[in-house]
N, C-alpha and C positions, 0 to 999 in steps of 0.2 A: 256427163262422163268427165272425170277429173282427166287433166293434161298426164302423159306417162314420164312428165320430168318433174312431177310436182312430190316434193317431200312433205312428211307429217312434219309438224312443229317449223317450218319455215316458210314466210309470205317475203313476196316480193315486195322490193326499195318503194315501190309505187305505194305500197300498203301501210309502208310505216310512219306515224307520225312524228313531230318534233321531237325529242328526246326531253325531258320533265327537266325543268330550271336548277340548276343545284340550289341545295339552302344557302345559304349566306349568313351572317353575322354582322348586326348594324355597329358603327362606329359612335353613334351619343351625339353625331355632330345631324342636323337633319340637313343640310343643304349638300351634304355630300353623300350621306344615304339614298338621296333624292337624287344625285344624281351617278350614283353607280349600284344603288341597289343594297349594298355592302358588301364584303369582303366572301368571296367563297370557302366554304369551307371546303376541306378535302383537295383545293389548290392552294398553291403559291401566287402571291401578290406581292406587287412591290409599290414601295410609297418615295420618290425620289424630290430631289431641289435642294439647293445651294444652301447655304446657313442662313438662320433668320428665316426661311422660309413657310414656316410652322410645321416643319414633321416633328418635333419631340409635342406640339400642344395635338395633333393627330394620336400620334402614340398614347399619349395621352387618355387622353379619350374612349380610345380603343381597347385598351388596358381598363378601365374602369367600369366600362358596358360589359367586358368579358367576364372580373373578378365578383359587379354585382348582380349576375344572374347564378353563382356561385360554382364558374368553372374556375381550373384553375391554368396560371398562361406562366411563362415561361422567357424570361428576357435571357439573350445572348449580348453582354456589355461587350463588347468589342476593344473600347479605348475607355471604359469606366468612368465614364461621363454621367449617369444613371443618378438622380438625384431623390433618395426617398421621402424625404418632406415635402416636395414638391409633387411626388406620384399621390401622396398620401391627400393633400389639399386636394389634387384633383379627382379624387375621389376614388382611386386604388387601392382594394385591401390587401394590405401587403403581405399577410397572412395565408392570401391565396394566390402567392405569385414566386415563382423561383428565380432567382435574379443569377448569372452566371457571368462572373467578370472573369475578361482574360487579360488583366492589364498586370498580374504581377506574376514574377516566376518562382515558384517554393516547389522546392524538390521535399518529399516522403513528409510536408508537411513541417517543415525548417525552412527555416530563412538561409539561404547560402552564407558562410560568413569566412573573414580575412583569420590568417592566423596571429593576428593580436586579437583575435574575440569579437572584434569590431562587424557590427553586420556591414551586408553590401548592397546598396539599395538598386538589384538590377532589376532593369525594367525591360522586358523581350522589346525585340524591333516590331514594327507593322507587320510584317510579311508574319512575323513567329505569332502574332493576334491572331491574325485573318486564319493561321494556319487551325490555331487553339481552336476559333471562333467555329471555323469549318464541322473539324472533331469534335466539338461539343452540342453542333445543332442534329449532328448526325444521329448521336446517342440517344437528342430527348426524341426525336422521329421512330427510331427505332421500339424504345422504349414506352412510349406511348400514353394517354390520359390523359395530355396536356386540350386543352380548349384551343391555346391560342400560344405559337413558339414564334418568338421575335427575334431576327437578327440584327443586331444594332451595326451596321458598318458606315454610318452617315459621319465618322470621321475619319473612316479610313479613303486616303487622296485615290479620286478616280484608276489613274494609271497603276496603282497596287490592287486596286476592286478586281479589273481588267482580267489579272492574273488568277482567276478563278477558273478553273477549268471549267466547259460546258459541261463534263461527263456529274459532276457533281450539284448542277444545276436539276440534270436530268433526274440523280439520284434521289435528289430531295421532292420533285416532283414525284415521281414514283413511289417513295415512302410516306407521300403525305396521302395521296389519294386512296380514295373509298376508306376515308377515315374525318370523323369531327373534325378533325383540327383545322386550322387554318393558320397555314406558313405566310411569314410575311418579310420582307427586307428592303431596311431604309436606308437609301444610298445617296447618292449624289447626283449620281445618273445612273439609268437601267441596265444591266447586266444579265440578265436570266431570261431574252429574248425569250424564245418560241416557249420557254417550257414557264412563262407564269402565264393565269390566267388574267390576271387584270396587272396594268401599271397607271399610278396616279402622278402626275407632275403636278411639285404644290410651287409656289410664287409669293411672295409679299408684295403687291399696288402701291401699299404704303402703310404707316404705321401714326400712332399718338404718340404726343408727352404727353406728362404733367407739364402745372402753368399753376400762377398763384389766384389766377380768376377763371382761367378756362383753358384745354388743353388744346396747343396748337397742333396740328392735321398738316402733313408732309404726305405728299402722295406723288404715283408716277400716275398722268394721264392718261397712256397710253403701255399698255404692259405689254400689250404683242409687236409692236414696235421697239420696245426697248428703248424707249424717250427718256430725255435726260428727267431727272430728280426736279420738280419744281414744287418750290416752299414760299408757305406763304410769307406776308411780311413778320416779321417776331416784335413783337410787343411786351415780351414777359420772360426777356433775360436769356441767356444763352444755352443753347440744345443741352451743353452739357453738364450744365449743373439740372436739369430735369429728370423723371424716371421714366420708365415706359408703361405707358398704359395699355397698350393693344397694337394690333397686329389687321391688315385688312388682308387677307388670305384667298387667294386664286388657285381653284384645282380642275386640272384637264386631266381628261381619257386617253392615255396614250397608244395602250391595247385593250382590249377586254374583247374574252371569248364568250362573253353570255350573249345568248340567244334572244333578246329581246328590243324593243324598238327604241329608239334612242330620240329622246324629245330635246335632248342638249346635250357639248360635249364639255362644258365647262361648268362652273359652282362657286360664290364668293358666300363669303363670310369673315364674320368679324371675333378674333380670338383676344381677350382679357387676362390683365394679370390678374395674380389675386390679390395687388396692394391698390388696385385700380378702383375699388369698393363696386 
């Protein structure tokens, strides 16, 4: 005899099991696929660290896995920084990517200009970016199709980040979810607390030159301490007439809400130019 509080179509918490893994979307890099699985779709992720740290060779990446499976992804230029020979080498079809810079201000499609004729080369402040930047991740969410919608704010200074409302964090989580896409935003440091689902902190250990016989290796020993820079002896003329050849890149887990077991929280790899051969 069934219990008299028992409803048709509802079993008890004891009965339900794990909730099925969201899909994800790989990044092209495998030590960092390996250790977050990739990027969720239908959440918000964020990709943070200091300059130098490899989010644009991340983005990168990221960008390129998304455009050649032939979705198509959606960059928010914030301070139009966005370099497309460089997307394009790393293997971005830019043909399947919308690029959206808010670094200039043109009213009805005109250049403001003086009354001698002379245009005016005004450039909005941060705060009028971040504001654009806002407005315009909102549209493509709303709007919809996109695979992959990037907010570039990784040069806008922390303390203006800050000024984000949460209510717009929330918003953008809620317009993303139970949808392909996958929201992403590169900062400086994290800002979208509780409402992303994964945050990555990336690091530079150390980086190469060029050399006329072999490329000398600058590295930090010690990255979670924060130990000073130590180089080795130079043999082959000074750092600054050298170029750069790569990048030794450190990425930790800072949040992540997936359900699954965690063999590591951190991932190194090693990032190339492309004059590096």
């Amino acid at each position: 005899m069934s219990s008299p509080l028992a409803i048709r179509g509802v079993a008890p918490a004891s009965r339900l099991g794990e909730r099925p893994a969201p899909s994800t979307v790989l990044t092209g890099i495998a030590e960092l696929d390996a250790l977050t699985g990739g990027l969720p779709r239908g959440g918000l992720s964020e990709i943070c660290g200091p300059a130098s740290s490899g989010r644009t060779s991340v983005l990168l990446a990221l960008m390129a896995a998304v455009t050649r499976r032939g979705a198509i992804c959606a960059l928010v230029d914030t301070s139009d920084s966005f370099h497309p020979q460089s997307a394009k080498a790393a293997g971005v079809e830019l043909r399947r990517m919308l690029w959206v810079r808010c670094s200039e201000s043109i009213a009805d499609g005109r250049w403001p200009t003086a009354k001698n004729g002379r245009r005016i080369d005004h450039r909005p402040s941060t705060i009028d970016r971040l504001e654009q930047a806002l407005k315009a991740t909102d549209l493509l969410l709303q709007g919809g199709g996109f695979g992959l919608v990037v907010m570039d704010l990784a040069d806008i200074p922390p303390e203006t980040a800050q000024r984000v409302p949460l209510t717009s964090w929330f918003r953008f989580r809620r317009a993303v979810e139970n949808t392909p896409t996958v929201l992403l935003a590169v900062e400086q440091e994290p800002h979208a607390k509780s409402c992303a689902s994964l945050v990555i902190k990336l690091s530079a250990i150390g980086y190469q030159l060029s050399a006329s016989r072999q490329p000398s290796v600058v590295s930090r020993q010690d990255s979670t301490q924060q130990s000073p820079i130590s180089i080795q002896p130079d043999r082959f003329g000074p750092s600054h007439a050298r170029l750069l050849h790569g990048l030794n890149i450190t990425a930790e887990i800072v949040r992540s809400t997936q359900k699954k077991p965690v063999r590591s929280t951190s991932a190194q790899w090693e990032s190339q130019t492309a004059w590096a051969g």
